[in-house]
C-alpha positions in Angstrom: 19.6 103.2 15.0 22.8 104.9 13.5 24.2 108.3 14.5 23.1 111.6 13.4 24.7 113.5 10.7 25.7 117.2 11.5 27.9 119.2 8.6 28.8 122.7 9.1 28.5 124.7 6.0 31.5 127.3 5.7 30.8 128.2 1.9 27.8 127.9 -0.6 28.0 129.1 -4.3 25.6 129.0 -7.1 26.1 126.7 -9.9 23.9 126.7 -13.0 23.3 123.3 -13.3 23.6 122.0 -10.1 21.7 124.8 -8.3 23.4 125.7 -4.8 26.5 123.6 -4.1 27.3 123.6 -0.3 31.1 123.7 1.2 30.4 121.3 4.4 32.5 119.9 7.1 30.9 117.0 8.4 30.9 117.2 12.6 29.5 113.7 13.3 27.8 110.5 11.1 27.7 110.6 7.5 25.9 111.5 4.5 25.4 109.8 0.9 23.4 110.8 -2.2 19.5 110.0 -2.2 19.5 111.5 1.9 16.9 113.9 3.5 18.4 116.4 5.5 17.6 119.4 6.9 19.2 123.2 7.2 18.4 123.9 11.3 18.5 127.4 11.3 16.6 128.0 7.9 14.3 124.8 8.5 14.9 123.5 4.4 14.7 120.4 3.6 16.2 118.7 1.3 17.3 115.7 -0.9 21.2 115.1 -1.4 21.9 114.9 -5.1 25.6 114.3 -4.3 28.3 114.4 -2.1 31.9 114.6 -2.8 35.5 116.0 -2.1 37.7 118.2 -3.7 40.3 117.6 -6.3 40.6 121.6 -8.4 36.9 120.3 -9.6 34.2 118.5 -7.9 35.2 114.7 -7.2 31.8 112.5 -6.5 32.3 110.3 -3.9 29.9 107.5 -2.2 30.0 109.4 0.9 31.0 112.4 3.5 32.1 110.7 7.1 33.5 112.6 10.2 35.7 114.9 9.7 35.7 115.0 5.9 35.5 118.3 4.1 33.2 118.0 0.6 30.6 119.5 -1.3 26.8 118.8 -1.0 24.8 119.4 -4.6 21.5 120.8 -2.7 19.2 121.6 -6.2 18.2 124.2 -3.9 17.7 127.9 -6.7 19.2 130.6 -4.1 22.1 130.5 -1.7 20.7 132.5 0.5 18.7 129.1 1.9 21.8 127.2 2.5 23.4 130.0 4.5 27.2 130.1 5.8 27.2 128.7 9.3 24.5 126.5 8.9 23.9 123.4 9.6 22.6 120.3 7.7 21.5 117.7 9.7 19.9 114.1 9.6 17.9 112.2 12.1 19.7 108.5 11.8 16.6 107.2 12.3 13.3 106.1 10.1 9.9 107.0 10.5 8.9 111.0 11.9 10.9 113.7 11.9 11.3 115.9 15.3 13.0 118.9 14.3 12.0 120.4 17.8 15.0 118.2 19.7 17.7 119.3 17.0 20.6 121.2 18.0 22.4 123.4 15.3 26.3 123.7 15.4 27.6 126.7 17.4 28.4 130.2 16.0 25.9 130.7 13.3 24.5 134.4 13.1 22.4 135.9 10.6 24.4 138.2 8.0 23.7 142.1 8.9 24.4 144.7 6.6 26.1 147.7 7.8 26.7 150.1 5.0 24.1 151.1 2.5 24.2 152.8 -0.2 21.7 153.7 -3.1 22.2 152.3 -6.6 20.9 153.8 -9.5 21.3 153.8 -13.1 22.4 156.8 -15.3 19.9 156.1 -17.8 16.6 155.2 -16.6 15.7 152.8 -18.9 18.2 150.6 -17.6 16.6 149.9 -14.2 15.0 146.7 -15.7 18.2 145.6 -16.3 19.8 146.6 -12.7 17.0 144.5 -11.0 17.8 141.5 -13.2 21.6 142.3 -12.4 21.3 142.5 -8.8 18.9 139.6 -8.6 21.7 137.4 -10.4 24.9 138.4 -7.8 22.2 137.6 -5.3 22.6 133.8 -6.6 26.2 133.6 -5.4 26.2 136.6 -2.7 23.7 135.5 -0.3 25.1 138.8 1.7 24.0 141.6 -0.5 20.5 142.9 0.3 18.5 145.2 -1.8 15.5 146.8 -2.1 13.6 149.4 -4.8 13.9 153.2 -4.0 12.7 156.3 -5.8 14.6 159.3 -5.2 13.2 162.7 -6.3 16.6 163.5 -7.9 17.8 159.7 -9.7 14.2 158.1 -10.2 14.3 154.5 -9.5 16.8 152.4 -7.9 17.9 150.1 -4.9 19.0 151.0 -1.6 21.8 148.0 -0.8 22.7 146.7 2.0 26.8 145.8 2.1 28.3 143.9 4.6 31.7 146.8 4.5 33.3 149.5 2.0 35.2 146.4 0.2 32.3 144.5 -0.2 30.1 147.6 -1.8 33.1 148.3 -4.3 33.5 144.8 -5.3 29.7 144.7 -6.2 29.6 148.3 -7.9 32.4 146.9 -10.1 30.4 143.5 -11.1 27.6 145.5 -12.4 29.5 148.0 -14.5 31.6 145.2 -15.9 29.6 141.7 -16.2 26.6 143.8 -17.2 27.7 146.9 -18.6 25.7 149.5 -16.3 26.5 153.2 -15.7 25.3 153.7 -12.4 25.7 156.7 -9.8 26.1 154.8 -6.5 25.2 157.2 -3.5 27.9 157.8 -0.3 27.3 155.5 1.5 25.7 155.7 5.2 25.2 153.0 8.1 22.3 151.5 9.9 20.9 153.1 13.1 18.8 151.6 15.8 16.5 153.6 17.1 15.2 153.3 20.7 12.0 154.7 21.2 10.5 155.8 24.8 8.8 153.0 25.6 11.8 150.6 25.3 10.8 149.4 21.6 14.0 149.0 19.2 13.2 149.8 15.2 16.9 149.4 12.9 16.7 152.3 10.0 18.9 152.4 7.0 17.9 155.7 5.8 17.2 159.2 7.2 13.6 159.3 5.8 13.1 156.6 8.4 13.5 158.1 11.5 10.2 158.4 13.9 9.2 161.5 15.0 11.9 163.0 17.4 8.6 163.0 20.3 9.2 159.4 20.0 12.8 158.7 20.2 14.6 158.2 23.4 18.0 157.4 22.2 19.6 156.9 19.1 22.8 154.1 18.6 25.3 153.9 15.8 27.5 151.0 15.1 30.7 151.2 16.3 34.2 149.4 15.0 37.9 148.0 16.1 40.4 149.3 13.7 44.1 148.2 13.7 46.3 150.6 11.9 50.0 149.6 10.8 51.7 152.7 9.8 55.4 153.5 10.2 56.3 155.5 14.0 56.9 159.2 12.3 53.7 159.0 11.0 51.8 158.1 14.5 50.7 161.8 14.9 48.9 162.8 11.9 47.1 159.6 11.8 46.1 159.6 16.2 44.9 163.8 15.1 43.1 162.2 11.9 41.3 159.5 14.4 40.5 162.0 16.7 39.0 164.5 14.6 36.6 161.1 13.5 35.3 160.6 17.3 38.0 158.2 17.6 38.8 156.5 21.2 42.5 155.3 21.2 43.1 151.9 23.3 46.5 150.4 22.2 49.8 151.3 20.9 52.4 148.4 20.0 55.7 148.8 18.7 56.0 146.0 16.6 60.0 146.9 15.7 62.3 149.8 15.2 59.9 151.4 12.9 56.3 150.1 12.6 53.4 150.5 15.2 50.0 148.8 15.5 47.3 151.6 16.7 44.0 150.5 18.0 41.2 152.6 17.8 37.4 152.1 18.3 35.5 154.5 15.9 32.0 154.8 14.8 31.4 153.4 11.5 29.7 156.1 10.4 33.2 158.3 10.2 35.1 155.4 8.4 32.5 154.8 5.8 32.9 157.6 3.3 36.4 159.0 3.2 39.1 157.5 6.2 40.9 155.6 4.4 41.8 158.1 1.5 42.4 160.5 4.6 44.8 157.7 6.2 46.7 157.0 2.9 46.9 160.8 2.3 47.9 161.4 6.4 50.7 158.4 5.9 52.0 159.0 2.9 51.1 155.9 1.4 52.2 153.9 3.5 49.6 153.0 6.7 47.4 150.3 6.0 43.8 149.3 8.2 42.2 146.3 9.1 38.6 146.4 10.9 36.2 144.7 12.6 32.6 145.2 14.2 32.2 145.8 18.0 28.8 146.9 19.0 25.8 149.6 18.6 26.5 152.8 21.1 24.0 155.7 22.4 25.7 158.7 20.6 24.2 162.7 20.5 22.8 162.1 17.0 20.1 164.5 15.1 18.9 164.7 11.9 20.3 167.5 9.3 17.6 168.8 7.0 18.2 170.8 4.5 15.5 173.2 3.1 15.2 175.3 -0.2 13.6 178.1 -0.6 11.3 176.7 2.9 10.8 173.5 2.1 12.4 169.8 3.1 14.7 167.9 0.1 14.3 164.8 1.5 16.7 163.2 -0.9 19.4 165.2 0.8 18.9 164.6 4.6 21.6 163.0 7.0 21.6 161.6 10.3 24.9 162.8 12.0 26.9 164.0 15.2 25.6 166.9 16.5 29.5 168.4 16.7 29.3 168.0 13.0 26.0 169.1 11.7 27.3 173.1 11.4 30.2 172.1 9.6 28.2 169.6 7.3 25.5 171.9 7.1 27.4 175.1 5.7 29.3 173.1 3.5 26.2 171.5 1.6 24.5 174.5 1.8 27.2 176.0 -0.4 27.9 173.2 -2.7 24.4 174.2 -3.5 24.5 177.9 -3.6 27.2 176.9 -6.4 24.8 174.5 -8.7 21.2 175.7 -8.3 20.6 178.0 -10.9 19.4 182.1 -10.5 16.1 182.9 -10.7 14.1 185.9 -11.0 13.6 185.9 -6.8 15.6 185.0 -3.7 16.6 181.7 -3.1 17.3 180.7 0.9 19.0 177.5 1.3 19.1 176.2 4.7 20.3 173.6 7.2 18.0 172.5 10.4 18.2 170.5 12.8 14.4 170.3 14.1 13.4 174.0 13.8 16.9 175.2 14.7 19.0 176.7 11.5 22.3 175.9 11.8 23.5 177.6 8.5 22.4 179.7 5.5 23.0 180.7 2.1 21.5 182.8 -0.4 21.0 182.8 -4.0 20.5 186.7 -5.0 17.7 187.3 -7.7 18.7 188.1 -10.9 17.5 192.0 -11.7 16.8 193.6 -14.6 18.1 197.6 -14.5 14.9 199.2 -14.5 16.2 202.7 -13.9 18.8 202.3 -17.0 16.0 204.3 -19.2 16.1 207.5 -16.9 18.4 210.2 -17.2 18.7 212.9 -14.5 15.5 214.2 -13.2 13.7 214.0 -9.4 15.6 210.8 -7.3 11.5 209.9 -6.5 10.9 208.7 -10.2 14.2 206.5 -9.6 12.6 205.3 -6.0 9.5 204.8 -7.6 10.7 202.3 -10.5 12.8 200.1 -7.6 9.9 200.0 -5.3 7.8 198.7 -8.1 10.6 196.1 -8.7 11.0 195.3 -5.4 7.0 194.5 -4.8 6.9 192.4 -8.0 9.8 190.3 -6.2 8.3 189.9 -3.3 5.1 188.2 -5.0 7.1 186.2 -7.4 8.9 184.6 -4.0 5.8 183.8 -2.6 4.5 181.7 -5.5 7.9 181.1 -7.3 8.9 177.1 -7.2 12.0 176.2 -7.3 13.7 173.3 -9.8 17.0 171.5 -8.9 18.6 170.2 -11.1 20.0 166.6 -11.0 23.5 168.0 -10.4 22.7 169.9 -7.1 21.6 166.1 -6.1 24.5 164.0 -7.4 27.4 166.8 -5.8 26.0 165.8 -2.7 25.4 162.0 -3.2 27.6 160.9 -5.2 30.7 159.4 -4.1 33.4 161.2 -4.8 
């Protein structure tokens, strides 16, 4: 019998003639064009359509021994089958296959996303086109994740799943530039897990997700390591910045006379949408960040709702800190009070957390002068025209819908 063939794949790409192409390291044996191997961790199998090295361009060779680094041409259609940390093995042997008694390589973990964000187009008759987009970066991002979602306010889209901020920008640039789409790409949020009283664990990605609050024993947020190298006068602004965030320092080093590493832990959730522009704006310029994943934590997390004239805008609620949920609250609350239209009655616009209201706003009715016609006279015919008014208001609030428009939604949304 000869030995068995393990290769570690540390990069996979899409090529459109040669279907996935796999970046392998080979751990032990050897392979050669015309073997069946298998992926362990995604159980595929497959048939070797070659094997070679690099040379700046694929160089066929006969084989891949120990310890070589090379390319494997799978014919496999998506890269998400021959994932990165994977391994592609082969028996040695003739005659049946026992999968059962292979042992993948060490350190392969399935990709999480941890920052979503909706993608929708401008105009909706491109969201043919966005689906055919997205399905094509697919090919050669096995990382990105999508699926459809209709929002009230943008119509149809696709709530991605990134694996960081860089990663969503990189892709939001693709699609405008390779296929020429205008699209309104939401702020972005994070995944929660959810831990429900009897010890079950569900992982959301959107507020409109969340189980009823009876339900819900705990909520966790991920949480990240960030290294900031900044310049020592600047230390201050920056630790107040990270501390205003829910930050938790744990290092300082004094690298030389005048730099210094900080190291924070941070939920993800305060990094996502505007830290770093805070950090560059903080600094000058001149801090920069580097981050990494630690862990989910139990945080005092509720759910912001926001209700017009009474009733929920789903589109528009947030899963937050319950230190920030007044702040956040007034301030949406009065983005809209700015962008929904008067009507002829009352508009309330409010922020709740459960049944508590946390802030308020109010868009005043617009009034016709019905006493303008009268001229001196008893003050009762006066009283009598604006209690007439004043009853016709009432009723019209009672029955009165209100519309908002697609700007309320994208002042909110959007990323600024």
């Amino acid at each position: 019998e000869t030995e068995e063939t393990k290769a570690l794949i540390f990069d996979s790409v899409y090529d459109s003639y040669k279907g996935v192409v796999a970046y392998v390291r080979v751990m032990s044996g050897e392979m050669k064009r015309g073997d069946s191997v298998y992926f362990l961790n995604t159980k595929k199998k497959i048939e070797v359509l070659e094997v070679g090295a690099f040379k700046l361009k694929y160089a066929p060779t006969k084989n891949l021994s120990e310890g070589e680094i090379g390319y494997v041409v799978t014919g496999l259609k998506s890269v998400s089958e021959a994932q990165v940390g994977d391994t592609i093995w082969n028996s040695g042997s003739q005659g049946v296959v026992d999968l059962s008694n292979a042992k993948p390589l060490p350190g392969y973990t399935k990709v999480k996303p941890y920052v979503f964000a909706g993608i929708f187009c401008v105009d909706g008759d491109d969201f043919p086109l966005l689906r055919d987009a997205l399905d094509k970066l697919q090919m050669n991002d096995a990382s990105l994740s999508f699926e459809p979602e209709m929002s009230t306010a943008l119509g149809n889209g696709f709530r991605c799943g990134f694996l960081g901020l860089l990663h969503l920008e990189i892709v939001q640039e693709r699609l405008e530039r390779e296929y020429d789409l205008d699209l309104v790409v939401t702020s972005p949020s994070v995944s929660y897990v959810i831990v429900k009283k009897n010890g079950e664990e569900v992982m959301i990605s959107s507020p409109s997700k969340l189980p009823d609050p009876a339900v819900i024993d705990q909520i966790k947020e991920p949480w990240i390591k960030v290294e900031i190298l900044t310049p020592k006068d600047r230390v201050g602004g920056i630790m107040e910045l990270v501390q205003g965030r829910r930050g938790v320092p744990k290092d300082i080093q004094y690298l030389d006379q005048s730099r210094v590493l900080l190291v924070q832990e941070l939920p993800l959730s305060s990094v996502v949408v505007d830290f770093y522009d805070k950090l560059k704006s903080v600094s000058s310029g001149y801090a920069s960040m580097n981050y990494e994943y630690l862990d989910f934590r139990a945080s005092d997390l509720v759910k912001l709702d926001i209700l017009v004239a009474g009733e929920k805008v789903d589109a528009l609620s947030s899963i937050l800190h319950k230190k920030e949920a007044h702040y956040l609250g007034a301030s949406i609350v009065k983005k809209l009070k700015d962008i929904i239209p008067r009507t002829q009655f009352e508009i309330a616009l409010q922020a709740a957390i459960g049944s508590k209201i946390v802030a308020r706003e109010t868009i005043s009715a617009l009034r016709k002068d019905v006493t303008a016609k009268l001229y001196g006279g008893d003050r009762t015919r006066k009283d009598k025209l604006l209690k007439k008014q004043k009853a016709g208001k009432k009723r019209m609030k009672r029955v009165g819908k209100v519309d908002l428009p697609q700007e309320a939604f994208l002042s909110i949304l959007k990323k600024d």
